[in-house]
SEPA-416545 format. One line per 4 residues: their letters; for each residue x, y, z of N, C-alpha, C. Coordinates in steps of 0.001 Angstrom, whole numbers, plus 500000, padded with zeros to 6 digits. Layout:
A) X Y Z X Y Z X Y Z ~ ...
This chain:
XXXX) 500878 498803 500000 500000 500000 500000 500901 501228 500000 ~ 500502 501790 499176 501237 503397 499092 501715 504291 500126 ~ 502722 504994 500663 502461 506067 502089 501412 507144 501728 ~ 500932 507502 500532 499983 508700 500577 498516 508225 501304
XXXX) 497970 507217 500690 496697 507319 501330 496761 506535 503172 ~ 498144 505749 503600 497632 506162 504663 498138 507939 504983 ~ 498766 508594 504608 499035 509889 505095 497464 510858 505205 ~ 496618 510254 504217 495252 510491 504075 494496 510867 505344
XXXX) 494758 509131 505685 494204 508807 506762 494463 509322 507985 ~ 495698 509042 508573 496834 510246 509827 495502 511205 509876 ~ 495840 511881 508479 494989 513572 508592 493513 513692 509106 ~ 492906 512599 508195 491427 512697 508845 491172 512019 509916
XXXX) 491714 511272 510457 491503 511010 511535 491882 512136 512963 ~ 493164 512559 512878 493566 514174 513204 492367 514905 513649 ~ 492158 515058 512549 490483 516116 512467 489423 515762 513073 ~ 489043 514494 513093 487812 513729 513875 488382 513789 515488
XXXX) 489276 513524 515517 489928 513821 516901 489312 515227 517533 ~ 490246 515911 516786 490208 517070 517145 488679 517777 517042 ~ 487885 517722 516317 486540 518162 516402 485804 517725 517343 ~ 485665 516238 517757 485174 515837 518829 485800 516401 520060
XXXX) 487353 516715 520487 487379 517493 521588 486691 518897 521599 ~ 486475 519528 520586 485798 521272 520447 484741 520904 521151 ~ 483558 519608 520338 482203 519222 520444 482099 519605 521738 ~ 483214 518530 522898 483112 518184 524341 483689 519488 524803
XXXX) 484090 520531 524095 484093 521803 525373 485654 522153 525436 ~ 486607 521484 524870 487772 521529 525374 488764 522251 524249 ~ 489805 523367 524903 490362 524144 523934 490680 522724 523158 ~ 491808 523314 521621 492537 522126 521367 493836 522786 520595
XXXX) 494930 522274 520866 496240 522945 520280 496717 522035 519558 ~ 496729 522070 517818 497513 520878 517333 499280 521334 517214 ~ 499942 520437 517629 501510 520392 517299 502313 521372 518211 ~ 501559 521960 519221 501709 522360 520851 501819 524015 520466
XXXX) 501915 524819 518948 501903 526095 519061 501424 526724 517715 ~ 500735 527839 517409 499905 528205 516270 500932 529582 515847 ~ 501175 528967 514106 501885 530468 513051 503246 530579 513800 ~ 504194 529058 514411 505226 529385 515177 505445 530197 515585
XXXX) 504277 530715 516797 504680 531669 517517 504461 530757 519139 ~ 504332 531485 520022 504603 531137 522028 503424 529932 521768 ~ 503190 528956 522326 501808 527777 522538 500914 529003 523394 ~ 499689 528867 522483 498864 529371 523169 497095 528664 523708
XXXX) 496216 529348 524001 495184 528493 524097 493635 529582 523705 ~ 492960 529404 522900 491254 530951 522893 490579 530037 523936 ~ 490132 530725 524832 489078 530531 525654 487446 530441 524704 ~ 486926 529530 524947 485928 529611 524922 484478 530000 525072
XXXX) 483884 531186 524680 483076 532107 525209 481895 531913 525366 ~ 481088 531011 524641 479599 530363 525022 480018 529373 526064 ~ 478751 529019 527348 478906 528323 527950 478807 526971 527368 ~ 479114 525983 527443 479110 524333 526841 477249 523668 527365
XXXX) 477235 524087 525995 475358 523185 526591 475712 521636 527710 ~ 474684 521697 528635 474669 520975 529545 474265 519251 528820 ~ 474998 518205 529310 474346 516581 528697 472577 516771 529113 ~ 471996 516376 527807 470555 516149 528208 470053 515424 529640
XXXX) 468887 516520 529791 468352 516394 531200 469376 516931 532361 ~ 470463 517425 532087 471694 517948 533428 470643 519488 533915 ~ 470583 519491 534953 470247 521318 535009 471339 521872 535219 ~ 471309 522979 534424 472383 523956 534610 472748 524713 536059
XXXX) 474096 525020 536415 473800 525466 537725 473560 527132 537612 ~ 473182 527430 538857 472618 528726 539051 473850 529997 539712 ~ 474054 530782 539632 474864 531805 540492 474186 532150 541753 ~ 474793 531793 542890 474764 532380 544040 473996 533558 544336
XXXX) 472939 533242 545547 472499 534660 545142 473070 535764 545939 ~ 473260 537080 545551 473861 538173 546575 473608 537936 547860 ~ 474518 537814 548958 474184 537488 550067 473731 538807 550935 ~ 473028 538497 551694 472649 539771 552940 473818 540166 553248
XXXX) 473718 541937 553512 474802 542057 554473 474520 541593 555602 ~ 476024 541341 556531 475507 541372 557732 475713 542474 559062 ~ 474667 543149 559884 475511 544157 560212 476097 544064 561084 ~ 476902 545317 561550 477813 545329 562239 477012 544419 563935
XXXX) 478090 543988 564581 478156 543064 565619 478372 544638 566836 ~ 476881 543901 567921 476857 545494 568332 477892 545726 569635 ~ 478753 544836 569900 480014 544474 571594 479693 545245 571893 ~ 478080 544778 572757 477242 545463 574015 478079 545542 575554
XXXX) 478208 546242 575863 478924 546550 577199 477667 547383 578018 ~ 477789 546851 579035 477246 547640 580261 478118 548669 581272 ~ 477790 549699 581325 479362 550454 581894 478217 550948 583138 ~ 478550 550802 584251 478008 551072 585665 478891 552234 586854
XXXX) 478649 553553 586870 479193 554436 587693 478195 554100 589134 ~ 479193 555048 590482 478683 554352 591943 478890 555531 592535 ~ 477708 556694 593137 477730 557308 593682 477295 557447 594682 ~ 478066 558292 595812 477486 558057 597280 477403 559230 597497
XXXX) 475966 559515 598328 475637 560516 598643 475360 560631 600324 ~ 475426 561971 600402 475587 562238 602015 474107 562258 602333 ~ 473391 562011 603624 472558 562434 603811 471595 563951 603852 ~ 470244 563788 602773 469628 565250 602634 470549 566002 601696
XXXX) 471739 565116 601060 472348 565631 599801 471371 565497 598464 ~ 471666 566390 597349 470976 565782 595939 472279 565473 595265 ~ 472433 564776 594281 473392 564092 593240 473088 564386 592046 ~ 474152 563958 591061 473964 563805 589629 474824 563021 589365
XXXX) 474379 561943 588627 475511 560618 588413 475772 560835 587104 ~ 477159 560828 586221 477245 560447 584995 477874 559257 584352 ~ 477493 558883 583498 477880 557341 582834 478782 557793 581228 ~ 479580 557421 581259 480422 557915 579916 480927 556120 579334
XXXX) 480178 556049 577983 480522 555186 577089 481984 555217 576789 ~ 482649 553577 576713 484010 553779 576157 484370 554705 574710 ~ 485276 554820 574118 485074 555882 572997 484550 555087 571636 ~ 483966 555544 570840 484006 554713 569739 482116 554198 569985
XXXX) 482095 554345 571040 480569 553580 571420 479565 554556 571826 ~ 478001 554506 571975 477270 555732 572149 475945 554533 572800 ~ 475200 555388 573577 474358 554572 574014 473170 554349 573495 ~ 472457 552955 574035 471571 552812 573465 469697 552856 574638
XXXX) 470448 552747 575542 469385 552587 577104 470536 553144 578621 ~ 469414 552964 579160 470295 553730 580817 469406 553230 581894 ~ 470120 554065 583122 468826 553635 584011 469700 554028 585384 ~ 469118 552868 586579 469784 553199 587771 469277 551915 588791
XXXX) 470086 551935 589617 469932 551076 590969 470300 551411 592086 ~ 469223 552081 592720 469414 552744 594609 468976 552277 595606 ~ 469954 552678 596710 469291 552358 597941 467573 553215 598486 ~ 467350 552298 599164 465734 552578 599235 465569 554339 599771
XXXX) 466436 554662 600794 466518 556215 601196 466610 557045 599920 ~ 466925 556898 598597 467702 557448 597673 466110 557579 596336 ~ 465647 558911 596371 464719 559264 595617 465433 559976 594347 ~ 465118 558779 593100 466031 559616 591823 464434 560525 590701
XXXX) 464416 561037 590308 463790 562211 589985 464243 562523 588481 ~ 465341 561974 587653 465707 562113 586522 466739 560932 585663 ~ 466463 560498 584735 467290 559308 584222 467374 559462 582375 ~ 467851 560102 581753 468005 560755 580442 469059 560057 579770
XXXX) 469332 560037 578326 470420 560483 577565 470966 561651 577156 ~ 472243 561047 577383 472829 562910 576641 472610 563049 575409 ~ 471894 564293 574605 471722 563825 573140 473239 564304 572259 ~ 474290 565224 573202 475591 564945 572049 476414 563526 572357
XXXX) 476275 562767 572002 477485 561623 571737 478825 561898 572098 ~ 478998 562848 571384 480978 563205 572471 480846 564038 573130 ~ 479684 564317 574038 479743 565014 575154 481064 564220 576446 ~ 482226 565058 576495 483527 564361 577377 483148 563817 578219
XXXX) 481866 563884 578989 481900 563492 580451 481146 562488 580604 ~ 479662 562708 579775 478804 562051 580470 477942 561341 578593 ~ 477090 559868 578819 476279 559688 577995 474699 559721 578730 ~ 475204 558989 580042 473473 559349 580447 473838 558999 581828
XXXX) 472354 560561 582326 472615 560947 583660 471376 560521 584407 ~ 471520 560448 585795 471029 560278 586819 471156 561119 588094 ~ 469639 561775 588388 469510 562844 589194 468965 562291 590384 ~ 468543 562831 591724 468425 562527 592854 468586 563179 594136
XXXX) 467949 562631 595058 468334 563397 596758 468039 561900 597378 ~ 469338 562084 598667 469150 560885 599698 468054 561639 600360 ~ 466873 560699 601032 466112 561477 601888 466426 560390 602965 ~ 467296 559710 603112 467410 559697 604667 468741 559730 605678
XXXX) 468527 559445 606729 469451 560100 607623 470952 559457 607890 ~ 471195 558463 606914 472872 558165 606645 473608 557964 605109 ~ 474508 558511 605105 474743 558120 603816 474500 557050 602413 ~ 473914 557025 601683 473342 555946 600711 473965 556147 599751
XXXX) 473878 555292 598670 474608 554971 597073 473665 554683 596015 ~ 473888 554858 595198 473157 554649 593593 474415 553996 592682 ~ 473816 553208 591804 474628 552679 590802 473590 553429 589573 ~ 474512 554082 588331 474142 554962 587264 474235 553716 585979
XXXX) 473653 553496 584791 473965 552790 583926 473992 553193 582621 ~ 474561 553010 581693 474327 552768 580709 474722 551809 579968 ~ 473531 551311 578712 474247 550184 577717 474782 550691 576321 ~ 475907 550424 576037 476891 550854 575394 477046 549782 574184
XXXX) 476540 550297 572282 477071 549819 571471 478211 550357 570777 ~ 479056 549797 569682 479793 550124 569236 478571 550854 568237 ~ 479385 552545 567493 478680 553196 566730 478152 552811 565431 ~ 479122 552225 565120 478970 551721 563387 477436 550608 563508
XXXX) 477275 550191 564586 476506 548901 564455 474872 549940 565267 ~ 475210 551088 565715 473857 552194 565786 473569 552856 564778 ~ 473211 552678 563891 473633 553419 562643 472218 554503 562424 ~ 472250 555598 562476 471000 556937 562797 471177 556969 564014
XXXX) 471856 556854 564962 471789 557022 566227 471061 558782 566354 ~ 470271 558960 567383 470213 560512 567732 469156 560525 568491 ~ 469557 561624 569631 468271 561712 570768 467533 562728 570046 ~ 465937 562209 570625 465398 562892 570221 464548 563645 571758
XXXX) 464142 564678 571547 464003 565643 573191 462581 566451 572604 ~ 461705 565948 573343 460462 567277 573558 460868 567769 575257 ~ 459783 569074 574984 459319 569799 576400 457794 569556 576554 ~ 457537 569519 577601 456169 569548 577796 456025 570521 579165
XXXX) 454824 570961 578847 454978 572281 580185 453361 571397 580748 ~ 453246 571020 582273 452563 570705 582733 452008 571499 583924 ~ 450610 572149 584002 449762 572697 584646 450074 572361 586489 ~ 449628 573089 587320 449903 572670 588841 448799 571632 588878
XXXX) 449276 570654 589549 448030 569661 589880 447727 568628 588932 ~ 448170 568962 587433 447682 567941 585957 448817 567060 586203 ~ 448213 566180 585078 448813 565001 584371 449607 565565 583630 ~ 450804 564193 583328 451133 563867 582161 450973 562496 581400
XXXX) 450468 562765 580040 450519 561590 579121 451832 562392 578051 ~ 453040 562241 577990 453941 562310 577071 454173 561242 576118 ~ 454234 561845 575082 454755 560738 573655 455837 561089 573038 ~ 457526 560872 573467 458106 561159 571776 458182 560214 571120
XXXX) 458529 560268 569755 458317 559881 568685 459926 560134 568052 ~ 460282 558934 567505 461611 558883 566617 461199 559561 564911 ~ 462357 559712 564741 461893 560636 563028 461609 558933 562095 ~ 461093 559359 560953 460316 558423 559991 461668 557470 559748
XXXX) 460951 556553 559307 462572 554831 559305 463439 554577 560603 ~ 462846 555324 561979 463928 554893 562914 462753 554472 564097 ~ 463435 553583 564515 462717 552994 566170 463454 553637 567228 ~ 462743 553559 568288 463103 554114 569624 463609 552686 570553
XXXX) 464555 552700 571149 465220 552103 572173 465594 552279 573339 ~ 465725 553124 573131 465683 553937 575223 464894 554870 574930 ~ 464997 555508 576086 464363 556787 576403 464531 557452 577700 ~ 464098 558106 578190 464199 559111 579723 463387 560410 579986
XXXX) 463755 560845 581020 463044 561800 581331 463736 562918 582218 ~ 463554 564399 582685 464277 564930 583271 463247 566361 583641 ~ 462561 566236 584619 461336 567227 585238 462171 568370 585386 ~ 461498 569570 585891 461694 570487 586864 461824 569842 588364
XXXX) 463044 570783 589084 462771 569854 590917 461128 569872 591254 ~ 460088 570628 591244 459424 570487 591653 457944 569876 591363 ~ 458078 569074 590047 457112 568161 589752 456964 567342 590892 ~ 457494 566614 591513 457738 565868 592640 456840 566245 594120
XXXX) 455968 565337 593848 455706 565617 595399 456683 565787 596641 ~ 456360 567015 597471 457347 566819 598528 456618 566574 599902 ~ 454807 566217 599630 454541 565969 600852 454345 564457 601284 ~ 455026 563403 600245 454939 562056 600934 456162 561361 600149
XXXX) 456142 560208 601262 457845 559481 600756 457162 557958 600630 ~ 458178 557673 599686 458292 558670 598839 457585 559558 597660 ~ 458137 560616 596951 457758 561125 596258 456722 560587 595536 ~ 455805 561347 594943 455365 560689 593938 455559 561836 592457
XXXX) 455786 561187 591343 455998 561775 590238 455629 561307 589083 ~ 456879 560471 588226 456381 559600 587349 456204 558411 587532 ~ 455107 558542 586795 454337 556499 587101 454724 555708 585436 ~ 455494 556422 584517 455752 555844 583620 457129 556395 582838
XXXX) 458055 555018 582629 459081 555852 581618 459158 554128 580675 ~ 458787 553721 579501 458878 552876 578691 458609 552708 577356 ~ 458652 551746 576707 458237 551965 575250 457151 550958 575226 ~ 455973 551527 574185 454946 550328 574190 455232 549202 573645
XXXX) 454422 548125 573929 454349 547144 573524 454109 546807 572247 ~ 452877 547619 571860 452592 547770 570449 453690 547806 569036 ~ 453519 546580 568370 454856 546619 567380 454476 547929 566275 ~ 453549 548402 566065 452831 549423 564990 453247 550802 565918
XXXX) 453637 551151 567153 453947 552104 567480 455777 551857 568006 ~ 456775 551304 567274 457709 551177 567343 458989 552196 567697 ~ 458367 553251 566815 459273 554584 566693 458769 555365 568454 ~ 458588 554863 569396 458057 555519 570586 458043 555374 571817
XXXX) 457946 556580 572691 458806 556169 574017 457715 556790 574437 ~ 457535 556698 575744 456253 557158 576461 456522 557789 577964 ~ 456332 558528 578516 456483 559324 579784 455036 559673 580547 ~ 455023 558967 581847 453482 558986 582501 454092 559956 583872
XXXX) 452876 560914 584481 453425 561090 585436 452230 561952 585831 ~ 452550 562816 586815 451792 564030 587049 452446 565427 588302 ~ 452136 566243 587971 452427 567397 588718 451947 567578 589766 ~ 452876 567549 590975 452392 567785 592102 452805 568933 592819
XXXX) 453011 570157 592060 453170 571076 592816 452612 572017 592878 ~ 452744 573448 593325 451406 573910 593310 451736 575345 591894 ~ 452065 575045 590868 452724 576055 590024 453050 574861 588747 ~ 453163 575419 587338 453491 574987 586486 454635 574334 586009
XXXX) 455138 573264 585735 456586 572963 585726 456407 572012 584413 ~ 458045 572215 583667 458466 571517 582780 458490 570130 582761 ~ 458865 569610 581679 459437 568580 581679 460151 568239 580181 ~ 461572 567749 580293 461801 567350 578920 461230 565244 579164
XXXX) 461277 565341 577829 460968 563758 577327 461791 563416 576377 ~ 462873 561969 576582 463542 561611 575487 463183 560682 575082 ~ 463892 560107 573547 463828 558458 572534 465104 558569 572156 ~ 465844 557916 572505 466883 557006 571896 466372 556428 570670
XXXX) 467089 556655 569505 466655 556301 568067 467875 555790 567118 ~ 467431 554770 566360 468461 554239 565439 467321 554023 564403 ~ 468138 553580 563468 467889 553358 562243 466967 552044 562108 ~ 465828 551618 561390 465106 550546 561719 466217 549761 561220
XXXX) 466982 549939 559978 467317 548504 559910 468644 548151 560488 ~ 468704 549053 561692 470219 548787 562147 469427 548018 564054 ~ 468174 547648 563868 467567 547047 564976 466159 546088 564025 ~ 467004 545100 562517 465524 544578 562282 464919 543560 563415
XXXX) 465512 543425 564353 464686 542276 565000 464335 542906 566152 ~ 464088 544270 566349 463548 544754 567239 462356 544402 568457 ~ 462245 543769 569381 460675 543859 569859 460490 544198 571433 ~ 459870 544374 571889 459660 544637 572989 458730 543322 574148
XXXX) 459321 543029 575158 459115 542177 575715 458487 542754 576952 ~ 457084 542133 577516 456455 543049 578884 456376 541465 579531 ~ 456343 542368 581424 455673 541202 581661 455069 542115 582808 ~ 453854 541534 583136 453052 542213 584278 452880 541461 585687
XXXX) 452834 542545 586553 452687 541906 587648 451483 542795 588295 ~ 450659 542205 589562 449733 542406 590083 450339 542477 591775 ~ 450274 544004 592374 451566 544153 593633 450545 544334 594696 ~ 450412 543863 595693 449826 543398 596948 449961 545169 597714
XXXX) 449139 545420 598209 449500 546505 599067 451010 546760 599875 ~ 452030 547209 600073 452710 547387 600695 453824 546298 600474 ~ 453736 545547 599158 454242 544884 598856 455531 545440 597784 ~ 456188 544446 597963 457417 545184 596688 457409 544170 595472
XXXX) 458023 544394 594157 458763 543783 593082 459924 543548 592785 ~ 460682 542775 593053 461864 542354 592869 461990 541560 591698 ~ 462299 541745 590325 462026 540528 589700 463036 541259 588256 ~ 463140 540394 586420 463663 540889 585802 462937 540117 584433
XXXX) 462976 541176 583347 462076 540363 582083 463525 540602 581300 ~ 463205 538989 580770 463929 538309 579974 463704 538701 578490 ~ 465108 538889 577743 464716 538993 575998 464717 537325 575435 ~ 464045 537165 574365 464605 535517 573955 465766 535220 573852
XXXX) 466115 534261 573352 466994 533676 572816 468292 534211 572075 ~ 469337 534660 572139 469278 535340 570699 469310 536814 570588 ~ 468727 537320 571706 468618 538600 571918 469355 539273 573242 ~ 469496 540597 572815 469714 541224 573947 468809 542627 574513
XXXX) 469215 543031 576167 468595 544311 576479 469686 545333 576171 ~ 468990 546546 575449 469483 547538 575396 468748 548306 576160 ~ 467629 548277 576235 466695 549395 577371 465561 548670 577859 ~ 464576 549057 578520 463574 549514 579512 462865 550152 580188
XXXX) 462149 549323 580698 461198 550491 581716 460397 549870 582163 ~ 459559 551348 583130 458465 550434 583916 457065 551531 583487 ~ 455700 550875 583845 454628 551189 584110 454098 551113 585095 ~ 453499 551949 586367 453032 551593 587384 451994 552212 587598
XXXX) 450773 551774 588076 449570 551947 588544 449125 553201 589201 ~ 449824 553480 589850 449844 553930 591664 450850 554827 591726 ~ 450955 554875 593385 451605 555350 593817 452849 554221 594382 ~ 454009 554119 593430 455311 553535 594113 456389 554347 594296
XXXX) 457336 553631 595287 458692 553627 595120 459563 553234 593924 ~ 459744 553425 593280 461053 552582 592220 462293 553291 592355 ~ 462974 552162 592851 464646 551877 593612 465421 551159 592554 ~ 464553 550515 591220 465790 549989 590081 465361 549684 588986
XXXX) 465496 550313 587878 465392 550127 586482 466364 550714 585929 ~ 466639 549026 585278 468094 549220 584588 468588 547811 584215 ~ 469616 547661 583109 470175 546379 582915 471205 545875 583907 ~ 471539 544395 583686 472414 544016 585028 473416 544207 584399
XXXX) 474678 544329 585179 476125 545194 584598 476562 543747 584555 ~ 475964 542494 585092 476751 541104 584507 476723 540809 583299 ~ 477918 540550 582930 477917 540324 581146 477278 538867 581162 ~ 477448 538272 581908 476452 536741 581646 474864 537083 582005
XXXX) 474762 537700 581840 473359 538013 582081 472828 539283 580804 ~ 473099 539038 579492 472813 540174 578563 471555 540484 578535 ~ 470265 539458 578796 468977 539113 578033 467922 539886 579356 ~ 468406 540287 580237 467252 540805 581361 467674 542098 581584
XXXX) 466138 542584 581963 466139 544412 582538 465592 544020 583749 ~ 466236 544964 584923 465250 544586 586045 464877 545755 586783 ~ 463680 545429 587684 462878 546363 588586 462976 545958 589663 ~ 462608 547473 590091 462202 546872 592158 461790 548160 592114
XXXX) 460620 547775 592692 459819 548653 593157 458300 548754 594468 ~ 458435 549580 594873 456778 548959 596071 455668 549592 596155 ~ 454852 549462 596046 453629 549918 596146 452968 550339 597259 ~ 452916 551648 597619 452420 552337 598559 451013 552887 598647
XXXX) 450066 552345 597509 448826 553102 597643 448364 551826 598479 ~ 447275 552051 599130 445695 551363 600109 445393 549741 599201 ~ 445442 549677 598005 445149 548699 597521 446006 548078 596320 ~ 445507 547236 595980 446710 546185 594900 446506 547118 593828
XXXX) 448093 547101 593147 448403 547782 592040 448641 547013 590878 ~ 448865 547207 590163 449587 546651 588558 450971 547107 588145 ~ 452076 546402 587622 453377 547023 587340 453664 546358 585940 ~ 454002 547001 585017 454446 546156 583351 456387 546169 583886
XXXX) 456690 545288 583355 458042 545997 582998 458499 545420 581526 ~ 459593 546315 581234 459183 546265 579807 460955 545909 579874 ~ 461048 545241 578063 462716 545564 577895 462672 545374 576632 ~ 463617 546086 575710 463802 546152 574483 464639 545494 574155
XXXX) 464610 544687 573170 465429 543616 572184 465802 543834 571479 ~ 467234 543283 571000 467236 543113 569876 468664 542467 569357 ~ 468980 541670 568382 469598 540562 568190 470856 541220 568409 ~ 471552 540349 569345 473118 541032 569615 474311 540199 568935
């Protein structure tokens, strides 16, 4: 047999080779380099149809961000006051961090009268204060609180502050309200000295500093109280506010209690699972004492706000306490 027609053959077979690798997807380089120049390889720019019946795969879908991680700290100041002294406690967030709730824990002699945020953030001294007089006859202490996120993970952070001017003798029903897309998380309050009753102990003043329960009234902090003096006096009202979606799992957790005459509350509401307290509060019926609202400064303990408080009117009262959540 001749060398041409198998040389024929070599060739077309070559070619069947080589076409069937294109078919299957795969570059193909004959004789390792093309127009003796460097070995090179063309990428292939249509994707390679899938073997019948294969499903094609899909691209990943954009993942959620996730946000910032909020390294909740509880920072707790301890002031002692002299007897028939008044105080002002301040709580200053580490730097970098701004608050999100506050509060306090006193001895029973120790009538506090004001519990706010500061609304500048780098105010040097203080993020949130606590006002007061010992009314009794030896020296007593208060613990001041605040809960402290890192900023980036508050994202709209900003107090928000009404006045309300209340009549001698009236009520208050106060409402603030966070600006549109932001929820409220703390809040406070900070009277004139003489909203305060000064003819019974203790005082009586406000019977409310919390946020409702209601998930449709989210953006809102609430201030109950009434004027007991005999002349018109102020009051500011705050909300601690962030950004809704820098708190989507926001909710508010109550739990109620039913207080025996002359009885007290000692107790603390839990966030789920999963969650943490940044703030609180209470609702009370009556006429009480409240000696503690505020988070516990134990870091093993992130998920509870607690109260104590007693009930001094003639008959059984009602107490909510409330605490705000949200995924830490």
């Amino acid at each position: 047999m001749s060398a041409l027609p198998r040389l024929v053959r070599l060739h077309a077979l070559t070619l069947v080779f080589a076409v069937a690798l294109v078919v299957s997807g795969c570059d193909v380089i004959i004789g390792g380099q093309a127009n003796g120049g460097s070995p090179t390889s063309t990428p292939i720019s249509a994707a390679p149809t899938p073997p019948s019946g294969a499903t094609p795969t899909k691209a990943s879908p954009t993942p959620t961000p996730t946000p910032p991680k909020l390294n909740r700290e509880v920072v707790r100041t301890t002031t002692t006051v002299a007897r028939g002294a008044g105080f002002a406690a301040h709580v200053k967030c580490p730097a970098g961090k701004v608050p999100l709730g506050g509060g306090y824990y006193a001895d029973l002699s120790i009538v506090v009268t004001a519990s706010y945020p500061i609304e500048d953030a780098s105010n040097p001294t203080s993020n949130w204060e606590v006002y007061g007089k010992n009314q009794g006859v030896t020296t007593h202490s208060l613990y001041a609180y605040a809960v402290c996120v890192i900023a980036s993970a508050a994202q709209g952070w900003e107090v928000v502050r009404r006045t309300d001017t209340v009549g001698a003798g009236a009520g208050l029903n106060a409402d603030v309200a966070c600006p549109a897309g932001k929820v409220a998380v703390g809040g406070g309050y900070y009277p004139d000295p003489g909203f305060f009753s000064s003819n019974s102990a203790p005082p009586r003043g406000i019977i409310r500093d919390s946020p409702t329960a209601d998930a449709s009234q989210s953006s809102h902090w609430q201030i109950y109280g009434h004027n007991y003096a005999g002349s018109t006096q102020s009051i500011y009202v705050y909300a601690v506010c962030v950004n809704a979606s820098a708190a989507p799992s926001r909710e508010v957790v109550r739990t109620p209690y039913n207080v025996a005459t002359g009885a007290a509350v000692v107790d603390t509401v839990q966030c789920p699972t999963g969650k943490v307290a940044v703030g609180g509060g209470y609702y009370v019926a009556g006429w009480f004492g409240v000696n503690r609202d505020s988070p516990s400064a134990d870091a093993t303990l992130p998920r509870e706000w607690a109260f104590y408080g007693r009930n001094y009117e003639s008959s059984a009262q009602t107490v909510d306490i409330y605490a705000v959540c949200i995924t830490g």
